[in-house]
C-alpha positions as CSV (number, residue, x, y, z in Angstrom):
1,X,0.8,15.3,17.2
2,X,-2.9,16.6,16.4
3,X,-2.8,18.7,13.0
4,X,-5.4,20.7,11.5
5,X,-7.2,19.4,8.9
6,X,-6.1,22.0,6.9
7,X,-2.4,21.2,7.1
8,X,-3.1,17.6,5.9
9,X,-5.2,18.5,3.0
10,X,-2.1,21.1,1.8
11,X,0.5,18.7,1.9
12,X,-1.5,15.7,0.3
13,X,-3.2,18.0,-1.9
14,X,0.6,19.1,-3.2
15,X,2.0,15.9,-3.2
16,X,-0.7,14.4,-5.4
17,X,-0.1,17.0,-7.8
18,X,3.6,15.6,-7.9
19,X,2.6,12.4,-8.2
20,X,0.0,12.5,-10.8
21,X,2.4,14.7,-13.1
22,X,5.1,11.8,-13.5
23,X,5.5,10.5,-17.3
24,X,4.0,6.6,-16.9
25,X,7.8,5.3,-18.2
26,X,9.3,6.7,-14.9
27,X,6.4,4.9,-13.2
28,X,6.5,2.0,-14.7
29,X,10.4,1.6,-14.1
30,X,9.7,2.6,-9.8
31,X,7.6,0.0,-10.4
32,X,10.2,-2.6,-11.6
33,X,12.9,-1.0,-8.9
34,X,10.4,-1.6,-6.4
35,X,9.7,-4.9,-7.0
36,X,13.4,-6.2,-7.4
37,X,13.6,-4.5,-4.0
38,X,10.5,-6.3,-2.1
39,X,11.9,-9.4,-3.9
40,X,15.2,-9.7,-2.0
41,X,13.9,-8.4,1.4
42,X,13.7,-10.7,4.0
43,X,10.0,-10.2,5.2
44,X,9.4,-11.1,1.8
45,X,10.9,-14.6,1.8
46,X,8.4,-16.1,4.3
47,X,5.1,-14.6,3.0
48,X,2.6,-16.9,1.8
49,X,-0.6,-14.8,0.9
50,X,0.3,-11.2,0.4
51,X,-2.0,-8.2,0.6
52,X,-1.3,-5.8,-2.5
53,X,-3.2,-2.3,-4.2
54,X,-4.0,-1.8,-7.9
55,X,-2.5,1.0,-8.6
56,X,-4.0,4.5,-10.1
57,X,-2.8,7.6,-10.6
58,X,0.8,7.7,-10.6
59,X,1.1,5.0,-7.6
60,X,3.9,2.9,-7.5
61,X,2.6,-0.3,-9.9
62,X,2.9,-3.6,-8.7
63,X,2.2,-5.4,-11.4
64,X,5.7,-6.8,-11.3
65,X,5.2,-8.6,-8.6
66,X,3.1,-11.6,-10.6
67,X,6.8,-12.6,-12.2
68,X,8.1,-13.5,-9.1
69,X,5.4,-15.3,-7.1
70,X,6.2,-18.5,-5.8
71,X,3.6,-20.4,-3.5
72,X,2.5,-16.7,-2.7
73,X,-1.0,-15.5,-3.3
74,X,-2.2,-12.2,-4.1
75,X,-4.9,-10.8,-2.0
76,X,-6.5,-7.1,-3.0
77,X,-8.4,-4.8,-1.1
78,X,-12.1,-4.1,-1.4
79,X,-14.3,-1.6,-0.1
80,X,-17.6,-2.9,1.6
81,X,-20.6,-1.0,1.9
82,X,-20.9,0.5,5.7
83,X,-17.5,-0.4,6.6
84,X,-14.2,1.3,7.1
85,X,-12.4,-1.9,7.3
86,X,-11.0,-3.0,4.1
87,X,-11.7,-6.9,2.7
88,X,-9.4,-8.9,0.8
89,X,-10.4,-10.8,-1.9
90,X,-8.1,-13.1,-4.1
91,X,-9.3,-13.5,-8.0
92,X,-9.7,-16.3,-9.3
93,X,-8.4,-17.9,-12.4
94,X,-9.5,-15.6,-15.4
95,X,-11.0,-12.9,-13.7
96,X,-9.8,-9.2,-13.9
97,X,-10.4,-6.2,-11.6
98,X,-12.8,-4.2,-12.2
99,X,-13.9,-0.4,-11.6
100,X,-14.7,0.7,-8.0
101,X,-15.4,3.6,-5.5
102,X,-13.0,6.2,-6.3
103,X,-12.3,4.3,-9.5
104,X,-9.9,1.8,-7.8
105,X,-9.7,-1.3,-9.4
106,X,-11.7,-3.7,-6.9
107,X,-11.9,-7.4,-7.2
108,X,-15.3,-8.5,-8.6
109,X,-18.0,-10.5,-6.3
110,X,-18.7,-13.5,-7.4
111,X,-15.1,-13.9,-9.1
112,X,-12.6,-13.9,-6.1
113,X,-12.1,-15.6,-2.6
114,X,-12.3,-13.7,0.6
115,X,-9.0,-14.0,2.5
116,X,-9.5,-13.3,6.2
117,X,-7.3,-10.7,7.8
118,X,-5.5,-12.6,10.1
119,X,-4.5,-15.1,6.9
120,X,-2.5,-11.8,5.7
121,X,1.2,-12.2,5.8
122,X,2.3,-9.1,4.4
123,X,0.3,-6.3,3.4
124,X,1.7,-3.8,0.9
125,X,0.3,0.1,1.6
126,X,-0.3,2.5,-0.6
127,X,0.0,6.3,0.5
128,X,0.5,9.8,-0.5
129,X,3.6,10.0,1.6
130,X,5.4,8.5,4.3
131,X,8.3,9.6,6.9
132,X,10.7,7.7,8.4
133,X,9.0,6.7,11.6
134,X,6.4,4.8,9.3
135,X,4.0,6.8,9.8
136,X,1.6,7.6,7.1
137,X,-0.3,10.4,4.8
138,X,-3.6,8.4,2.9
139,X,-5.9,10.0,0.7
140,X,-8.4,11.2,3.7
141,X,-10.6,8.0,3.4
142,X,-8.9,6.2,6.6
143,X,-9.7,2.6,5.3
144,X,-6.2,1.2,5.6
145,X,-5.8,3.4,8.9
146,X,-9.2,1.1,10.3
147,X,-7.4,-1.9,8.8
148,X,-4.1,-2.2,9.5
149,X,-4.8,-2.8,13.4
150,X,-7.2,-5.7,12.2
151,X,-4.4,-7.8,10.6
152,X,-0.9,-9.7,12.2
153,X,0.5,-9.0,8.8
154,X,4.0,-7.5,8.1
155,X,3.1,-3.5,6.5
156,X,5.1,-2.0,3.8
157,X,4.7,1.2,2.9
158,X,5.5,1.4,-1.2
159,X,6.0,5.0,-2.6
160,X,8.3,7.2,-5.0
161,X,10.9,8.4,-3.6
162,X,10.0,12.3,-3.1
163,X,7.2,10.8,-0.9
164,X,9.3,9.7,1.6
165,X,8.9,13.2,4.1
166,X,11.4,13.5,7.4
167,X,8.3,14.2,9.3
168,X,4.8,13.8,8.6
169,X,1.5,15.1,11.0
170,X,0.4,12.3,12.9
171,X,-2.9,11.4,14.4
172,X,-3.9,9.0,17.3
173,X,-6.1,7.0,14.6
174,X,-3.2,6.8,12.1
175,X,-1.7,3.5,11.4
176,X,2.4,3.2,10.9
177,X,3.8,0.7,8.3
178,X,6.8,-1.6,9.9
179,X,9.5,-1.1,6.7
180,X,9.3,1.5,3.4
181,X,10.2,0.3,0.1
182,X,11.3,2.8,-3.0
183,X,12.6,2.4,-5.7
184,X,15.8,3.3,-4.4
185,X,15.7,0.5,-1.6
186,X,14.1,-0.7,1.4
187,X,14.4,2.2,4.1
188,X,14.5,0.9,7.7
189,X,11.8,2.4,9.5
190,X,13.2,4.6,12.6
191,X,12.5,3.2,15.9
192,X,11.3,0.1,15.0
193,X,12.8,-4.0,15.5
194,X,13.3,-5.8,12.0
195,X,10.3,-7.8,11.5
């Protein structure tokens, strides 16, 4: 369904709002909920290099995640100059995210491995909201929208609970995730076969 522009700013401009006002304790502990969640999933059992987000500004942390890696790896996004396509880099031993575009934490050339997109297993996807279809509400950029297509890998939507919406505008360019987790549980996604 084709939205105005408008519409989409209203409803991400609202839920941000929501989102940013949460006390980081309640964060912290969707955070947790989350990952106990992810953990016992069965797409998770068979992933072997893992797409994941830094979190900022009241996103659901996945920090937690790092206590429960097996073989896994942990692959984050990075934006490169002139593309809408997202990279993903793995650090390596010692090094630390650092700041960058739209203060997201990035991982730092010359101190992480580039993972190809087709070497993703799962990919974990932040967003300002989600509905049960899987379809999705970014923050107007459109990276993971250009990305998800590019990559085989399994997509989870991760999000608070209030941002899971019965229906959410949809464009032709959006990309839908294939499951939802909160930190109440995974949601099946409407529609779609268990992947």
């Amino acid at each position: 369904m084709a939205v105005s522009a408008k519409s989409k700013r209203d409803l991400r401009r609202r839920l941000l709002a929501h989102r940013g006002a949460l006390d980081p304790a309640s964060v912290q502990a969707a955070g947790e909920a989350v990952i106990r969640h992810l953990t016992d999933a069965s797409f998770f059992e068979g992933a072997r290099t893992i797409g994941i987000y830094a979190a900022v500004r009241g996103e659901v942390p996945l920090e937690p995640l790092f206590a429960h890696l097996g073989a896994q790896r942990l692959a984050y996004p990075r934006m490169e100059p002139g593309s809408r396509t997202l990279s993903f880099w793995v650090l390596e031993p010692g090094a630390a995210l650092v700041p960058g575009p739209f203060e997201i934490p990035t991982p730092p050339p010359g101190r992480s491995l580039p993972v190809p997109l087709d070497a993703l297993d799962l990919i974990l996807v932040p967003g300002v909201a989600f509905d049960r279809e899987g379809n999705r509400l970014g923050q107007g950029g459109g990276y993971y929208d250009a990305t998800l297509p590019e990559t085989p890998a399994i997509r989870v939507g991760v999000a608070h609970g209030f941002q899971i919406l019965e229906a959410l505008p949809r464009d032709a360019h959006d990309a839908p995730v294939d499951h939802l987790v909160t930190p109440d549980g995974v949601l099946p996604v409407l529609g779609k076969a268990a992947k």
